[in-house]
Every structure is written in C-alpha cells, then in structure tokens.
N, C-alpha and C positions, 0 to 999 in steps of 0.2 A: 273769762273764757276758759273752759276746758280744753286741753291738749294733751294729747298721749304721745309720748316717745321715747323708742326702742332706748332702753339698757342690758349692759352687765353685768352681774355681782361678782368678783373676784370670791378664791376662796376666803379671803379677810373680812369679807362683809364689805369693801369697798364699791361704790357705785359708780359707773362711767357710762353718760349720756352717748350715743352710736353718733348724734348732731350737734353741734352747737346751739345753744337757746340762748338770745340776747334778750333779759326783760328790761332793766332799764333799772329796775328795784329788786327787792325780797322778795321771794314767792313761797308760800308753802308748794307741796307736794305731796301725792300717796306713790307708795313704790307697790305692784303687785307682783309677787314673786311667781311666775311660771313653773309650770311641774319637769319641766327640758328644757335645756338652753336650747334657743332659734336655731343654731348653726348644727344640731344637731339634726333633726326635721330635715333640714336641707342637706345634707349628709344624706338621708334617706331616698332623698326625693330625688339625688342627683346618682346613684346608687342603683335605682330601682330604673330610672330612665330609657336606658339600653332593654331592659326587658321589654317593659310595656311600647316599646316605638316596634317590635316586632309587632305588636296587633294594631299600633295607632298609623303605623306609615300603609298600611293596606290601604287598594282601590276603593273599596267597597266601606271602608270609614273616611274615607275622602266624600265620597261621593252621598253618606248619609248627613256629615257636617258640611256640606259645600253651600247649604242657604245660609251659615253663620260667618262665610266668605265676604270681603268686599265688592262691590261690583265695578269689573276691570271695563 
C-alpha cells in the first residue's frame, strides 16, 4: 500500500514524519522535496485572509454560494 505523509527537512538534511507511522516492519520509502516549506503557504493563506473576507463576507456572495449551504 502506498501512503503519503507530511514531513520536514531540518536544515541538516534531517527528516521528521508531522505523524506517527506504526508498520510493524522495514519499509522503504521516497521522500519528495517541495519547492516551500507547508507552513509557509499557510503563512500566506492566513495573511491574505482579512483582505479577501472583505469581498467573501458580502450579501451578495452569500447569496451566490448559498446552494453550496446545508439545508437547515
């Protein structure tokens, strides 16, 4: 079975899994290096947030997403 899961590389090349993996054995692995660490992205995403909620909190984008709503 294939599984992906979130790491970090320290500056030493060190690898640290974000979860705990129990296999029971040896496992190989591939490590794919990302061009930005995650926490950065989110850094961004949480940054930019206050801006765009000026145009997402409007009536009228309420009212264009409101079939993507639960139905109360």
């Amino acid at each position: 079975m294939i599984r992906t899961v979130e790491a970090v590389i320290d500056e030493q090349g060190n690898v640290r899994l974000l979860e705990p993996i129990l296999t029971g054995t040896v496992l190989r692995a591939l490590v794919t290096i990302l061009d930005q660490p995650s926490f950065e992205a989110s850094a961004t995403a949480l940054i930019s947030e206050s801006a765009l909620a000026q145009d997402w909190d409007r009536p009228e984008e309420e009212d264009a997403w409101s079939h993507l709503q639960p139905v109360r």
